[in-house]
Backbone as XML, in Angstrom:
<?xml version="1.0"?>
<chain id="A" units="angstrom">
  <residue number="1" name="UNK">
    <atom name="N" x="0.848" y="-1.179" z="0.000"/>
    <atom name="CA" x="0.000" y="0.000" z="0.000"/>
    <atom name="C" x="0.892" y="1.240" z="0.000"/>
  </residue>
  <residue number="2" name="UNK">
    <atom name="N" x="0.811" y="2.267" z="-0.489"/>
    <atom name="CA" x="1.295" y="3.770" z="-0.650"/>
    <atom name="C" x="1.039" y="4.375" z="0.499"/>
  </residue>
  <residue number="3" name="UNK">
    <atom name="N" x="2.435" y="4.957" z="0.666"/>
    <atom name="CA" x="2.653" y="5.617" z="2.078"/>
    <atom name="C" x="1.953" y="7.111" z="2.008"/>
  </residue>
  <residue number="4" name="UNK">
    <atom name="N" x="0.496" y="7.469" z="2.025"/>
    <atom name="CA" x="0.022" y="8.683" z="1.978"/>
    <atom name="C" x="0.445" y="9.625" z="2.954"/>
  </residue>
  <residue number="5" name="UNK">
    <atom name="N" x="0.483" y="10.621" z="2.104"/>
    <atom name="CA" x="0.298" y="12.078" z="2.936"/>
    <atom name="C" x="-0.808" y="12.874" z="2.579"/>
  </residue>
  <residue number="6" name="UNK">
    <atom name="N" x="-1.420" y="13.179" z="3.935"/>
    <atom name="CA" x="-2.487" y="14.125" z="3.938"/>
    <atom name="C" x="-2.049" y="15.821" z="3.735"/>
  </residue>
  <residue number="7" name="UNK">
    <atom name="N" x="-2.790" y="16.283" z="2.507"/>
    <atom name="CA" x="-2.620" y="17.376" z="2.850"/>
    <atom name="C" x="-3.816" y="18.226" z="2.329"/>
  </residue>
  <residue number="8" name="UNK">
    <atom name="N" x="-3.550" y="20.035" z="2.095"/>
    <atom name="CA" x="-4.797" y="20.455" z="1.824"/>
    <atom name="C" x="-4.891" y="21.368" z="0.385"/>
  </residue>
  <residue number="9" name="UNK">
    <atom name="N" x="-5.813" y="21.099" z="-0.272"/>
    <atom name="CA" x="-5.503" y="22.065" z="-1.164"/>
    <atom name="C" x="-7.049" y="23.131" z="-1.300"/>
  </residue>
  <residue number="10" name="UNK">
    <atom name="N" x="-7.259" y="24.371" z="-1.496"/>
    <atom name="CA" x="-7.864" y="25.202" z="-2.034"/>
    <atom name="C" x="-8.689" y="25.147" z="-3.284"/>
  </residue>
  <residue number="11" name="UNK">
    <atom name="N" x="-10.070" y="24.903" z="-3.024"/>
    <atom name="CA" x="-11.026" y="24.335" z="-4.542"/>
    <atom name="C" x="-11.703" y="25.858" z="-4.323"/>
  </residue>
  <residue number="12" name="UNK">
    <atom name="N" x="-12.003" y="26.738" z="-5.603"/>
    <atom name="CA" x="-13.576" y="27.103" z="-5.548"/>
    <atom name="C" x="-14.517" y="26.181" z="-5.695"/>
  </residue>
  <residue number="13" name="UNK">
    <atom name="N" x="-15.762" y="26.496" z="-4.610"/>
    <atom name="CA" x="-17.411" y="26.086" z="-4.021"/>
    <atom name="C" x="-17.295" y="25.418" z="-4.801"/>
  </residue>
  <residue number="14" name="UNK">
    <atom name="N" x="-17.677" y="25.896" z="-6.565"/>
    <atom name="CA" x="-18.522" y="25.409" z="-7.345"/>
    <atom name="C" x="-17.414" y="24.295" z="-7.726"/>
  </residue>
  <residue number="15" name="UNK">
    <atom name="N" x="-16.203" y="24.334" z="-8.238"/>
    <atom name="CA" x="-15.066" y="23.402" z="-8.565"/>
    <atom name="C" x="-15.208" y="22.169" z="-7.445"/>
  </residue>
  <residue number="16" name="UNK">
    <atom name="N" x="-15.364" y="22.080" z="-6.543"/>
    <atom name="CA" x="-15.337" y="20.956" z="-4.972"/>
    <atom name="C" x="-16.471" y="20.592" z="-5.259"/>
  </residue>
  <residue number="17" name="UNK">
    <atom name="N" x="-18.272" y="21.168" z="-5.730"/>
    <atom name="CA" x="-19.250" y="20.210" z="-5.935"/>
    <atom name="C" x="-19.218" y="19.393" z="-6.714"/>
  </residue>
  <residue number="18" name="UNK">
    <atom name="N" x="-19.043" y="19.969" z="-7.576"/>
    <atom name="CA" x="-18.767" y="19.499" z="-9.207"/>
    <atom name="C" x="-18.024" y="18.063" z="-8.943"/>
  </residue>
  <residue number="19" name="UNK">
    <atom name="N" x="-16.944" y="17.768" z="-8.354"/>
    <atom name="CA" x="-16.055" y="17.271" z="-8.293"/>
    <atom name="C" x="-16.886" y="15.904" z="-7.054"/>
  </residue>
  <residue number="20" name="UNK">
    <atom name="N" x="-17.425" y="16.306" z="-6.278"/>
    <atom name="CA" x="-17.928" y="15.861" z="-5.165"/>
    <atom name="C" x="-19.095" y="14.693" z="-5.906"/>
  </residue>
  <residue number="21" name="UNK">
    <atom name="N" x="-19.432" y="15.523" z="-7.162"/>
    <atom name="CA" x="-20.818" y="14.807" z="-8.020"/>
    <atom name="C" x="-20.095" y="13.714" z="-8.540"/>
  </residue>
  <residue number="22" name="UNK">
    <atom name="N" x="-19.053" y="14.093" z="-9.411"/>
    <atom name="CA" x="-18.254" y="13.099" z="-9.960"/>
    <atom name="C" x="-17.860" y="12.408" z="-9.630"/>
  </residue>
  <residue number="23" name="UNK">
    <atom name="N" x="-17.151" y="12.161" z="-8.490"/>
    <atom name="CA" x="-17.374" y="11.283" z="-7.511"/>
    <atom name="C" x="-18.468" y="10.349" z="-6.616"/>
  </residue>
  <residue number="24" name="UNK">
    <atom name="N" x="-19.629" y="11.028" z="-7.166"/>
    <atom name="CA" x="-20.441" y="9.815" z="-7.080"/>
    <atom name="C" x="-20.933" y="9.265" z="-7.560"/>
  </residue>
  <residue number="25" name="UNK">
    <atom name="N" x="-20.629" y="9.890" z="-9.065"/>
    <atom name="CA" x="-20.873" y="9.018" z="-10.293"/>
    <atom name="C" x="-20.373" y="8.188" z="-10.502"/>
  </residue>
  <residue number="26" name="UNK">
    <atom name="N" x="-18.981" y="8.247" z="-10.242"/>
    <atom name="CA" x="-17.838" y="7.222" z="-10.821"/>
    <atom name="C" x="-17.507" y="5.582" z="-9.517"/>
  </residue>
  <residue number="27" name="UNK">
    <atom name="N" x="-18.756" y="6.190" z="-8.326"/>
    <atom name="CA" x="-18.494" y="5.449" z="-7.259"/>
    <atom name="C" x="-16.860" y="5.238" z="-6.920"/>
  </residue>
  <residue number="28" name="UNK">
    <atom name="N" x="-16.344" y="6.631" z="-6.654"/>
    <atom name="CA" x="-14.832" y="6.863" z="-6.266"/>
    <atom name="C" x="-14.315" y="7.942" z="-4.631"/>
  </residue>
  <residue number="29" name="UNK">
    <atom name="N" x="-13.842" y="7.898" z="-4.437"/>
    <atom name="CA" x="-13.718" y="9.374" z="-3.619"/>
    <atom name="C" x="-12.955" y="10.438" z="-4.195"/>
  </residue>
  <residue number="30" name="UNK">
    <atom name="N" x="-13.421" y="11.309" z="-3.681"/>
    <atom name="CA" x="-12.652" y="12.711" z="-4.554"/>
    <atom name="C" x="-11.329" y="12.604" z="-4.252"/>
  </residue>
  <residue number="31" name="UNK">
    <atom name="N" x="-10.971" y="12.215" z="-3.111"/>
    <atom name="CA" x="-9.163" y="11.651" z="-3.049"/>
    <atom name="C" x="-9.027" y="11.205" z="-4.377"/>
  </residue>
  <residue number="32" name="UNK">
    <atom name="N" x="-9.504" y="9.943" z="-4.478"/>
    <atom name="CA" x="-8.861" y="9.196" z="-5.550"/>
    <atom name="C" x="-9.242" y="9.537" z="-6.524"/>
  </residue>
  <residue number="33" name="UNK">
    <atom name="N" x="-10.318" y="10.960" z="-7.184"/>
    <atom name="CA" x="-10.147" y="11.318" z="-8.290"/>
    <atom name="C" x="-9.289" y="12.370" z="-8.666"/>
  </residue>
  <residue number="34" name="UNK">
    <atom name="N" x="-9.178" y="12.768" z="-7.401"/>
    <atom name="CA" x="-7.460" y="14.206" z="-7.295"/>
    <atom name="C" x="-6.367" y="13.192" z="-7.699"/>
  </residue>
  <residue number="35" name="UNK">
    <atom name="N" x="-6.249" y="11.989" z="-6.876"/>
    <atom name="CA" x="-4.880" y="11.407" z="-7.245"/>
    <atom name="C" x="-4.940" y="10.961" z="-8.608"/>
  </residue>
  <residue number="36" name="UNK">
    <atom name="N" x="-6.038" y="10.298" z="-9.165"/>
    <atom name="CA" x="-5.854" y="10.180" z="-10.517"/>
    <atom name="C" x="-5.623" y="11.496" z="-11.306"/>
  </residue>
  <residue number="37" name="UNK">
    <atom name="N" x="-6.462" y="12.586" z="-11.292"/>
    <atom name="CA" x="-6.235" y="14.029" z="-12.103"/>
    <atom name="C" x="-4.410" y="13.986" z="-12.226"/>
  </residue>
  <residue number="38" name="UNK">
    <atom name="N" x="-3.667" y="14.186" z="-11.218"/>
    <atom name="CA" x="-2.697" y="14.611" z="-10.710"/>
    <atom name="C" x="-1.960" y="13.656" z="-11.602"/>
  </residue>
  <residue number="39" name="UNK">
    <atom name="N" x="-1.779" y="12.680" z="-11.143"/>
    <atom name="CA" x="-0.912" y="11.442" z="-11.696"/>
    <atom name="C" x="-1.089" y="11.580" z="-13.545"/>
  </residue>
  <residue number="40" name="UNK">
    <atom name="N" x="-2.261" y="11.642" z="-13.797"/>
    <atom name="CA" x="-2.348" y="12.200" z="-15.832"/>
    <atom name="C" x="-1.343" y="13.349" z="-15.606"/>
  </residue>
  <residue number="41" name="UNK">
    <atom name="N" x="-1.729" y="14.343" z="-14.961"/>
    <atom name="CA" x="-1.134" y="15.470" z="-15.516"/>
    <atom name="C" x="0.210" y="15.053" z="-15.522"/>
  </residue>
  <residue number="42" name="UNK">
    <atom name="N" x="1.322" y="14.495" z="-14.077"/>
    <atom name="CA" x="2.479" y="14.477" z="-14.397"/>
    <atom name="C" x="3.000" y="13.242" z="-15.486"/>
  </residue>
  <residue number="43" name="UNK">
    <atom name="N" x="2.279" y="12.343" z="-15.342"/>
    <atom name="CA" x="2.710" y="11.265" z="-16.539"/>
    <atom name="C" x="2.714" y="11.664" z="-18.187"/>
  </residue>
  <residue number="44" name="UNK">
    <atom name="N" x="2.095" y="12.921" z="-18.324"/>
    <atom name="CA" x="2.052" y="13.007" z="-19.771"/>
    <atom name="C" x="2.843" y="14.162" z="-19.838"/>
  </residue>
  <residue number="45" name="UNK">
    <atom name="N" x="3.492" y="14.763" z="-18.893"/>
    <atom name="CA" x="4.553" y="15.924" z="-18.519"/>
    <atom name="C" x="5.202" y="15.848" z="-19.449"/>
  </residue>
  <residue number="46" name="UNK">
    <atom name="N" x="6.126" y="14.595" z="-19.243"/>
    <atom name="CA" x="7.630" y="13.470" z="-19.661"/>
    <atom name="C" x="7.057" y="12.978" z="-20.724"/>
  </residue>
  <residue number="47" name="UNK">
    <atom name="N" x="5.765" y="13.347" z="-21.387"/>
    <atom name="CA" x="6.009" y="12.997" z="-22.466"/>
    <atom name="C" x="6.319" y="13.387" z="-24.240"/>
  </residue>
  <residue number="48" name="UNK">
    <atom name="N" x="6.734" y="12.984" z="-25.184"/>
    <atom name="CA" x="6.831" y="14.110" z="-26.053"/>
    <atom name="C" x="5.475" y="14.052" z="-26.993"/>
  </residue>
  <residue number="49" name="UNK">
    <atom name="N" x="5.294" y="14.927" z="-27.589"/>
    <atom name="CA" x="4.205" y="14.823" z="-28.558"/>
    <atom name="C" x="3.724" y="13.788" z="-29.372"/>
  </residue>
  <residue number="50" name="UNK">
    <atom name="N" x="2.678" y="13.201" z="-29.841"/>
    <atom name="CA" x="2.139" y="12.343" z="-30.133"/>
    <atom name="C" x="3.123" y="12.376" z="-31.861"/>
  </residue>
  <residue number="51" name="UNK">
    <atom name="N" x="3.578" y="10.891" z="-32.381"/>
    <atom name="CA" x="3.778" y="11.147" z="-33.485"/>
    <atom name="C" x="2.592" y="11.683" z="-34.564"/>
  </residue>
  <residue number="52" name="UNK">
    <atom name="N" x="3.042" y="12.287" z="-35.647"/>
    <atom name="CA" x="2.122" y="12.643" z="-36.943"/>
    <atom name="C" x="0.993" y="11.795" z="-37.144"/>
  </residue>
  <residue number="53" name="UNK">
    <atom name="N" x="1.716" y="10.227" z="-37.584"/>
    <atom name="CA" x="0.604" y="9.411" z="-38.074"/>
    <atom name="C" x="-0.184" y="8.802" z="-37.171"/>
  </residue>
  <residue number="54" name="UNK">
    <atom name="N" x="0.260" y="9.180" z="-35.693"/>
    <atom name="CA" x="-1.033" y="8.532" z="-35.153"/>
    <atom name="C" x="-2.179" y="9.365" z="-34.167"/>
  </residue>
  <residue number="55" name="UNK">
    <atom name="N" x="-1.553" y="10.754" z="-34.527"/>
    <atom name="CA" x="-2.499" y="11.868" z="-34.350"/>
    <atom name="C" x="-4.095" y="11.969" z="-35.185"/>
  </residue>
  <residue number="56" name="UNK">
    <atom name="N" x="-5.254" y="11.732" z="-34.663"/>
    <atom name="CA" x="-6.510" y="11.408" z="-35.364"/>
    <atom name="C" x="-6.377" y="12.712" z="-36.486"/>
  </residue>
  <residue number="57" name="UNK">
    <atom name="N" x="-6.274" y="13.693" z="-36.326"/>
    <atom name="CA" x="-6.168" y="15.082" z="-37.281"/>
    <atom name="C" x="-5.180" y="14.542" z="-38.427"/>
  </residue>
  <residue number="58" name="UNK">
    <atom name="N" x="-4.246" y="14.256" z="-38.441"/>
    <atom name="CA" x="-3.360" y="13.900" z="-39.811"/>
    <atom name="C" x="-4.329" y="13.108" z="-40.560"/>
  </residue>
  <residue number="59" name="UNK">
    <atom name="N" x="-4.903" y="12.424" z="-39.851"/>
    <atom name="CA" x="-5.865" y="11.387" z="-41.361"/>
    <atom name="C" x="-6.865" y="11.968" z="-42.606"/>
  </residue>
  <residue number="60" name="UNK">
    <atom name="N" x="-7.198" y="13.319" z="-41.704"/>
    <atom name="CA" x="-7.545" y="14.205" z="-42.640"/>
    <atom name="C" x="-6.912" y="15.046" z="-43.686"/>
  </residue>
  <residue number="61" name="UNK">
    <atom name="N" x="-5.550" y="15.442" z="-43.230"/>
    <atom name="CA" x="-4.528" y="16.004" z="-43.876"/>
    <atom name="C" x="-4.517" y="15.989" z="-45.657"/>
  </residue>
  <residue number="62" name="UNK">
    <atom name="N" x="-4.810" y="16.943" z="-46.318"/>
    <atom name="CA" x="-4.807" y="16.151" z="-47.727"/>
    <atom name="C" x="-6.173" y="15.787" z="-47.838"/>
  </residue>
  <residue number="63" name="UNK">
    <atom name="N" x="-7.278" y="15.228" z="-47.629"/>
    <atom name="CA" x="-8.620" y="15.181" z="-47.867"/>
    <atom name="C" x="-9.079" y="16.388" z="-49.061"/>
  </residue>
  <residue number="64" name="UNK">
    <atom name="N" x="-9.049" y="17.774" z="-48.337"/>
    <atom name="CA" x="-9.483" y="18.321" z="-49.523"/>
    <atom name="C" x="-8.605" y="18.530" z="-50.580"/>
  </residue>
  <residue number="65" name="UNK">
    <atom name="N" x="-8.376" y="17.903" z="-51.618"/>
    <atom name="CA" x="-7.763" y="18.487" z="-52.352"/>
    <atom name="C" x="-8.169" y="19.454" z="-53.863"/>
  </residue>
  <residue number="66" name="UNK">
    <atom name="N" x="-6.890" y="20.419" z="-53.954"/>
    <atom name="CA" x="-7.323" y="21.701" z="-54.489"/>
    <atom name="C" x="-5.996" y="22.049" z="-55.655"/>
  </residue>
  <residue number="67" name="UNK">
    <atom name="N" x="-6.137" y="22.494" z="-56.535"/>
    <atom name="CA" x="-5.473" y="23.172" z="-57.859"/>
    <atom name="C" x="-5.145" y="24.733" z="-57.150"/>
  </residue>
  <residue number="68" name="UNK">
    <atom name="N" x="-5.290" y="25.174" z="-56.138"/>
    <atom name="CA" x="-4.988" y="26.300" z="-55.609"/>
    <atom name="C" x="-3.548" y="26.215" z="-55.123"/>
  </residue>
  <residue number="69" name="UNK">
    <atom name="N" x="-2.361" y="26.648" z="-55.793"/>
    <atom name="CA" x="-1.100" y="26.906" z="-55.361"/>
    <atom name="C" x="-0.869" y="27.816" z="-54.382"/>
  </residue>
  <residue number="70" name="UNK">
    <atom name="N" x="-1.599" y="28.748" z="-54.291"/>
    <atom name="CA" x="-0.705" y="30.277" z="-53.684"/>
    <atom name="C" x="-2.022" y="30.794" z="-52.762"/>
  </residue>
  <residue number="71" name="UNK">
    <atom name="N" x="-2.935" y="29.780" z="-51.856"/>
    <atom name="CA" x="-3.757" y="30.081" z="-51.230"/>
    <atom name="C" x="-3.636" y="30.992" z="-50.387"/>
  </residue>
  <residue number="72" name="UNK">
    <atom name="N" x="-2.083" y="30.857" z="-49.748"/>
    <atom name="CA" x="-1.749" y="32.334" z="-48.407"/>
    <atom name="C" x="-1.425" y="33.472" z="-48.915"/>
  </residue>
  <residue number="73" name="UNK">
    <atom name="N" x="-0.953" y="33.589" z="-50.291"/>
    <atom name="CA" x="-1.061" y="34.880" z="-50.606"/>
    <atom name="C" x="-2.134" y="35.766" z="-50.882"/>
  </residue>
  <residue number="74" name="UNK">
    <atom name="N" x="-3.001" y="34.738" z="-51.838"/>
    <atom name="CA" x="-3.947" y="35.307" z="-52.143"/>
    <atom name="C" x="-5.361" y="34.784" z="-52.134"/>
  </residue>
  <residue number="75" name="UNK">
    <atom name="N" x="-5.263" y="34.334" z="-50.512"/>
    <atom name="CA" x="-6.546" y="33.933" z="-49.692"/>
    <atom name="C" x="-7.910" y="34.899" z="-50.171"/>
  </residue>
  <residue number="76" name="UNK">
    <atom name="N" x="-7.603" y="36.225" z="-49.952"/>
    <atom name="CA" x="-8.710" y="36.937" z="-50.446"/>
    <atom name="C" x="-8.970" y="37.112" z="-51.005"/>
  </residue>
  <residue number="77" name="UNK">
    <atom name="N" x="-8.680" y="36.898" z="-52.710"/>
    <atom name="CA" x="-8.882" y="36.869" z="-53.940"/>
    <atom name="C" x="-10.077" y="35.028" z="-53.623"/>
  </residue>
  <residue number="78" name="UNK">
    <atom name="N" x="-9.698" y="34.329" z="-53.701"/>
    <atom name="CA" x="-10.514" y="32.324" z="-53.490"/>
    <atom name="C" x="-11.645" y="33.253" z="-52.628"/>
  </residue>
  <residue number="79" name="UNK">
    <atom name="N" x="-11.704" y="33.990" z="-51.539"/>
    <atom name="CA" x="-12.539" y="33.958" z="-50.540"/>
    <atom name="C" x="-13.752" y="34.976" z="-50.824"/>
  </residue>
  <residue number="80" name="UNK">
    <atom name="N" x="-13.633" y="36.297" z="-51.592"/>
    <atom name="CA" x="-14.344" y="37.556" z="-52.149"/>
    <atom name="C" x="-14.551" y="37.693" z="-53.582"/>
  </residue>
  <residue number="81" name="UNK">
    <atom name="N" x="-13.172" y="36.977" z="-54.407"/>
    <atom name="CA" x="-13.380" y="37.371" z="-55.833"/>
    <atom name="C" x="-12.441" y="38.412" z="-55.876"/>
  </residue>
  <residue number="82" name="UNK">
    <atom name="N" x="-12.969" y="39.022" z="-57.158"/>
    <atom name="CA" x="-12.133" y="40.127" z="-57.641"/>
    <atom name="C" x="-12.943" y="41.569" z="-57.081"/>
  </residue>
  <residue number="83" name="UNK">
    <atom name="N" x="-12.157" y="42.899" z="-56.509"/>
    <atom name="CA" x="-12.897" y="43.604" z="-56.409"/>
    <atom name="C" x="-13.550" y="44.403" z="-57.534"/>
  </residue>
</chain>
């Protein structure tokens, strides 16, 4: 078993109900949904960014495709026309 330490931290009202609900949704205690919160946050600290191809957004990448070369220059010309 894990050698706990008690300590205290500072919620706003509405942040501590909220949290209090969720906890009885999940049939957990709000301890153990702080220690889980906590433990994501530092485990994905150390980590580096997700590669390209297995980021859900790259699969779209290329989907639309377009005969438009020089879209950043002349975005507002594709977007209004000619004035």
């Amino acid at each position: 078993m894990p050698d706990y330490i008690t300590t205290n931290i500072r919620l706003p009202r509405e942040l501590l109900r909220a949290l209090k609900h969720k906890a009885v949704e999940e049939n957990k205690s709000v301890s153990q949904l702080v220690r889980e919160a906590v433990f994501k946050l530092i485990a994905h600290k150390g980590k580096k960014n997700i590669p390209a191809e297995k980021d859900p957004l790259h699969k779209i990448v290329g989907m639309a495709k377009t005969s438009i070369k020089n879209g950043s220059a002349s975005h507002d010309l594709y977007l209004y026309g000619k004035k």
